[in-house]
N, C-alpha and C positions, 0 to 999 in steps of 0.2 A: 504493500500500500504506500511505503512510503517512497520507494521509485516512481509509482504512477503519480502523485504528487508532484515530484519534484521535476517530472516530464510535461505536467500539465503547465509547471509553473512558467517552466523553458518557452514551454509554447506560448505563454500569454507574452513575456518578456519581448520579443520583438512588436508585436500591436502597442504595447504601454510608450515602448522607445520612441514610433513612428508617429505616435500620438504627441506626445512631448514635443518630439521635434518640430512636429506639424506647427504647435500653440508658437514655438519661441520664433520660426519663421513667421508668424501670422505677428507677435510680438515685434519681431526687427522691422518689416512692412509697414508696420500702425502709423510711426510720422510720418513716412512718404504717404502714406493713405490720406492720413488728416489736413498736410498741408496739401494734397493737391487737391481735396474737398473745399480747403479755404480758399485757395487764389484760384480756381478752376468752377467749379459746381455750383456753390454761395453765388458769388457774383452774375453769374448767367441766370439764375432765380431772383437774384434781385434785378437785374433788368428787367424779366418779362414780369414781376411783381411791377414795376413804375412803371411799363406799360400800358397795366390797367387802370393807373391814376392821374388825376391833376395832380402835380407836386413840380411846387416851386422849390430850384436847389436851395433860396436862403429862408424858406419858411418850412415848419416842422407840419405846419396841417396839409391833410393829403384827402381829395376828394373821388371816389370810385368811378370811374369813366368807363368800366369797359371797355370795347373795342374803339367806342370814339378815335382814341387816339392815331390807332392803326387805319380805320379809315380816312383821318387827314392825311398820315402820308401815303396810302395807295392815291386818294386822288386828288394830290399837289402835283401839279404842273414841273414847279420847279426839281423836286427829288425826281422825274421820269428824266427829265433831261438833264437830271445829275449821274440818272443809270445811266441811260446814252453815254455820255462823256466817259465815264469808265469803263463800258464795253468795248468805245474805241481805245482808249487808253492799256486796257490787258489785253484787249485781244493784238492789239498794234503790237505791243511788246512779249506777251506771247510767242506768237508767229517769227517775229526775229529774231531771238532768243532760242528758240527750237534751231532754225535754218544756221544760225552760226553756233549754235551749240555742236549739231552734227556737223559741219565742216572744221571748227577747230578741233574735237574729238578724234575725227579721223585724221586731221595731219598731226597729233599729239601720239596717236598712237602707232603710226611709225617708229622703226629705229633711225635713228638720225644724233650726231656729234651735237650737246645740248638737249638733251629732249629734257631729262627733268630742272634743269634750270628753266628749258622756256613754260616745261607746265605749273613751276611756283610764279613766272612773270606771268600770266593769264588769270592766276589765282590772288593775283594784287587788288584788283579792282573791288573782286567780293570780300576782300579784309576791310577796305576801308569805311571808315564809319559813315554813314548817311551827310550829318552837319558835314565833314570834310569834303566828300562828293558835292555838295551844294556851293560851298564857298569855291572848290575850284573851279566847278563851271560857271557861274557866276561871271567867276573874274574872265576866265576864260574867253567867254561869249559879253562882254561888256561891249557896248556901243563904241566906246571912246580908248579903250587900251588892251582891250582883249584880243590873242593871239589868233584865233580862228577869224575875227573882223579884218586883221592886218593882212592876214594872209587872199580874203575873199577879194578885198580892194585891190592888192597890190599885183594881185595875176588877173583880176575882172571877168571872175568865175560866176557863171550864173546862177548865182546861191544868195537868195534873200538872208538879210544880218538883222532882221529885228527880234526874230527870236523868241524869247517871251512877251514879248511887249506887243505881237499885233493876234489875233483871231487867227489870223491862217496858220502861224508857225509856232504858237505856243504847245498844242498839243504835241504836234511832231515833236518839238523839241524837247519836253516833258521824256515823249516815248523813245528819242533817243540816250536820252540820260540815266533812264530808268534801267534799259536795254545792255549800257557799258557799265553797270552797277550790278546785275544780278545776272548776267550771261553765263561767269562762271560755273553758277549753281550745275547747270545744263551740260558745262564744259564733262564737270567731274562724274556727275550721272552716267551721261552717254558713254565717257569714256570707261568706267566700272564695267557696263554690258560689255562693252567691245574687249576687254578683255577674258569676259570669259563664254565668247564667241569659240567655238571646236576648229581650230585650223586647219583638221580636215575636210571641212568642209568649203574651204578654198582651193586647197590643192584637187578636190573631184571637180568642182567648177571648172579648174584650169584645166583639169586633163579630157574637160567632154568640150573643150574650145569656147570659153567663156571672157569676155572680155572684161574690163575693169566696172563700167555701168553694168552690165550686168550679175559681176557678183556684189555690187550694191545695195542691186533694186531685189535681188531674188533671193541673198540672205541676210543683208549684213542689215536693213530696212524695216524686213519680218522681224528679226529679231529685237532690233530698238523698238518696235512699236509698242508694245507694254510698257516698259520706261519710258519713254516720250508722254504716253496718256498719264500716267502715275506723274512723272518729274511736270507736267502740265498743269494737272491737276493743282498740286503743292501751290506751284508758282500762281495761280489763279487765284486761290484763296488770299493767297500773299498780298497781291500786287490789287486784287478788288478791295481791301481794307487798306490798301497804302494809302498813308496819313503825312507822314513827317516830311516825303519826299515831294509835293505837290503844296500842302503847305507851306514850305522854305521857300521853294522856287517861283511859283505863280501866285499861292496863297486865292486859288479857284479864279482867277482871271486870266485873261483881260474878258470883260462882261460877261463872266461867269462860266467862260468856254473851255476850260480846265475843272470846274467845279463837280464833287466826287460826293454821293451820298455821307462818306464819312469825316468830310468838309464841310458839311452843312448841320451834320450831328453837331461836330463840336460849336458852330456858331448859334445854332439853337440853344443849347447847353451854355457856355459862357458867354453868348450876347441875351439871349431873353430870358434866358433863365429857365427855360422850362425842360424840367429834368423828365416827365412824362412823356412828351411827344420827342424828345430824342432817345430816350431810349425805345418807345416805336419805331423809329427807324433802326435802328439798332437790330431790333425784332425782323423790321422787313428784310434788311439786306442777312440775316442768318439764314432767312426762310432761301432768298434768292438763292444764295451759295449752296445752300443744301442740294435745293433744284439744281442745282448744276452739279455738283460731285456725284448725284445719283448718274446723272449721263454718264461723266467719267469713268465711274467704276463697271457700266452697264457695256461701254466701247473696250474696258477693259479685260472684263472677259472674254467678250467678241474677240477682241485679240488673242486673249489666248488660246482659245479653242480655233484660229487660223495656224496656230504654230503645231498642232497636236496631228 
């Protein structure tokens, strides 16, 4: 009896262990849990909580609105043609972003005398901080001493020099700055796939007479198109809530033709005060993005059942 005992005990001894272990894992987890509850969960409930109220940020009384709120910004004029502006804004930058993502990727991922020095020089751009990218283009593109204006006049290159300052060339030039600030991102994605792209699978291409567009389009293509939608994705989210970047530089002008839902959040918010209907809008552009990453992840299996 007293073997079967001490066999039975044996036996419980590993569940007690795996049990223990389990609590002090669940234990070491608990802060990472709670703070990401605090700065993550909390604040997302208190937005759509202000949503449903009048609430002025410097007064404590708060009156129940329900949807009201949301229904002012579905139908404002000005927040639709504040999507507009940032549809073109991410999708402009997007789109070129991707296009020089894959072409520096693929000449990064050659062997060539310098290659990782030139892929920390491409990865300069996405080190620098926001404020510093603003102040150098800035100076850069200035009317009166900037390097890109000296050069436009002094060869009488057909390149309009106002820049931010008129309707036509604020956006563009928003999307090109935005463009040489975050391309990296794309540089280093794409270039992760391509290395772990099957090299045999070049060498069969070569050997059934395959030319260089062709082993592009018919493997090297298929295969980035999952990270392309996914590093897409990312950058969408990113570049639809860009704030700091369009603030600095245009500050939503010239007549409001840079101006970006989350540009108009904040001027709600610390010009009128009204903490309810900016975080309404808050509310709608989550709702937008969602609708949009459901696409994303919807092309993204698409994609992957093309490669299968």
């Amino acid at each position: 009896m007293a073997k079967d005992k001490g066999f039975e005990s044996s036996r419980k001894t590993p569940h007690k262990r795996w049990t223990k272990d389990r609590i002090i894992g669940l234990l070491l987890f608990l802060p990472a849990i709670v703070l990401m509850l605090a700065l993550g969960l909390y604040p997302i409930l208190r937005v759509v909580t202000y949503s449903l109220y009048k609430v002025d940020i410097f007064l404590t009384d708060q009156e129940f609105s329900g949807l009201e709120n949301l229904i002012r910004v579905v139908t404002w004029n000005r927040i639709w043609k504040g999507v507009w502006n940032n549809v073109v804004f991410t999708g402009g930058s997007i789109i070129i972003q991707i296009i020089l993502g894959i072409f520096v990727s693929l000449l990064l991922h050659r062997s060539f005398f310098g290659r990782n020095i030139a892929r920390s020089i491409v990865m300069f751009s996405y080190l620098v901080p926001v404020v510093v990218t603003v102040l150098v283009w800035k100076f850069m593109l200035n009317d009166i001493v900037g390097i890109v204006n000296y050069v436009i006049k002094a060869y009488n290159l057909p390149i309009p020099t106002t820049w931010f300052s008129a309707v036509s060339t604020a956006m563009p030039s928003l999307i090109m700055v935005n463009v040489w600030k975050f391309f990296p991102f794309m540089v280093l994605v794409f270039l992760a796939q391509l290395q772990s792209i099957n090299p045999e699978l070049y060498e069969v291409a070569k050997v059934d007479g395959s030319n260089a567009w062709q082993e592009f389009w018919h493997i090297t293509l298929p295969m980035l198109t999952p990270v392309i939608i996914i590093a897409a994705m990312l950058r969408t989210i990113w570049t639809f809530n860009n704030f700091e970047l369009i603030k600095l530089l245009t500050d939503g002008g010239p007549l409001g033709s840079t101006e970006t839902p989350p540009l108009i959040m904040y001027n709600v918010v610390f010009n009128t005060y009204d903490l309810g209907l900016g975080s309404s809008i808050s509310v709608f552009m989550f709702l937008l993005l969602f609708m949009m990453s459901f696409v994303y992840i919807k092309l993204y299996y698409w994609s992957e059942e093309q490669l299968k």
